[in-house]
Steps between C-alpha positions, in 0.01 A plus 500: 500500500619839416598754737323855425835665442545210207173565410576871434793484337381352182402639225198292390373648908551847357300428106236310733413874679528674147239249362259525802533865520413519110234280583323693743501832251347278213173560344341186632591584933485886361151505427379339809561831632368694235104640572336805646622467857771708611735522803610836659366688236706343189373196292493145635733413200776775589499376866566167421793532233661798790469214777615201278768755384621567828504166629689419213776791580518385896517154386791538316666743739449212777656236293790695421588613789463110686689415213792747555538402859 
């Protein structure tokens, strides 16, 4: 069994996040959020790409910096 540091430091790890992030700002996951609702003020659509978006960004950040340790 892999440790998580192994885990992290290969590349297929890394294209595996890349595919699920471009997964989650597809059309088919996109327009679950599409509609007339809205949260805060701004579209349900826009909220959900800015918090997958996000997520992504921390995600990444995290992973990095475990990784650099």
């Amino acid at each position: 069994m892999m440790s998580a540091r192994e885990l992290l430091e290969q590349d297929e790890f890394w294209a595996f996040i890349f595919v699920f992030a471009a997964a989650l700002l597809n059309w088919p996951l996109l327009s679950l959020a599409s509609g007339e609702g809205s949260v805060f003020g701004f579209p349900s659509v826009l909220a959900y790409i800015a918090v997958i978006w996000i997520l992504i960004i921390i995600l990444g950040y995290l992973f990095e910096r475990w990784y650099r340790e």
